[in-house]
C-alpha positions in Angstrom: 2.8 5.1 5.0 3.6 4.6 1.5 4.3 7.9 -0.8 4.6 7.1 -4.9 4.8 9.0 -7.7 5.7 12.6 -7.7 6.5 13.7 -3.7 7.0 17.6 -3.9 3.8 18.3 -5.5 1.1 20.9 -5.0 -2.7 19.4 -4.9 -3.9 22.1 -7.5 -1.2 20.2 -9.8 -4.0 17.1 -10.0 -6.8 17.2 -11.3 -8.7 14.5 -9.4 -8.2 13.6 -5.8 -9.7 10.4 -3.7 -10.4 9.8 -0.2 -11.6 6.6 1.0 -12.0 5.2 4.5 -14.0 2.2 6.1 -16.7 2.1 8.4 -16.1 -1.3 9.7 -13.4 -3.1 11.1 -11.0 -4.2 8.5 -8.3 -6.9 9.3 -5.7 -6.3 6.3 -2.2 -7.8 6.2 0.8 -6.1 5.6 1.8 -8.4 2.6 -1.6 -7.4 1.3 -0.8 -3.9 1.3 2.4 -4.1 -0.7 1.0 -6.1 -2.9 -2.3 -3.3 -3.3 0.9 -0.8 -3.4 2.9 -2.1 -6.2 -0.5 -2.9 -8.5 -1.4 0.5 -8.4 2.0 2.1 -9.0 2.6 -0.3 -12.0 -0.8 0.9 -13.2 -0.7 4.1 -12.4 3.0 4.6 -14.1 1.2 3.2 -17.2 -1.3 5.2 -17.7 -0.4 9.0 -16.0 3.6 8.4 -16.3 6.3 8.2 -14.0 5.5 12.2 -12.9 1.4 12.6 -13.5 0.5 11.0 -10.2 1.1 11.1 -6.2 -0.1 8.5 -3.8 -0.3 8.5 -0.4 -1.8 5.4 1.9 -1.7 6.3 5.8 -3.4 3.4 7.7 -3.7 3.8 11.6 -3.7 0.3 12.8 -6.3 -0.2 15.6 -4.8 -4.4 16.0 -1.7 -5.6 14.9 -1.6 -9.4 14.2 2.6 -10.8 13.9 2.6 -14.4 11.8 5.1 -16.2 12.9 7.5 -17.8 10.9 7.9 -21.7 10.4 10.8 -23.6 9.7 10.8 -25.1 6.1 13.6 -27.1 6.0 15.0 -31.0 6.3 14.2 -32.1 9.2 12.5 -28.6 11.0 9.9 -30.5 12.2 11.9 -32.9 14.9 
């Protein structure tokens, strides 16, 4: 869940409000998501202000896919 912009703020404050879902399967990664998250905060903060927007992004995940880290160093592959 990610919550940016102003938190403690009515709805009647905005004067637009958006809600999107997905009727098929989506496979999204989580470094996706922070990088969706901080392109619309920068733009978002640009254009509205620091205080003349809220977002919230709730995904339930149905499938949760783990990459595994590998070893980048000298000699990691022996």
């Amino acid at each position: 869940v990610f919550d940016l912009g102003r938190f403690f703020s009515k709805v009647d404050e905005f004067p637009l409000f958006f809600w999107g879902g997905s009727d098929e399967y989506e496979l999204f990664f989580s470094e996706a998501l922070e990088a969706a998250r901080i392109c619309a905060n920068k733009y978002m903060v640009k254009s509205c202000g620091k205080d003349g927007f809220h977002i919230r992004v709730r995904l339930h995940p149905f499938h949760v896919i783990r990459i595994n880290k590998m070893l980048s160093c000298a000699g990691a592959d022996r």
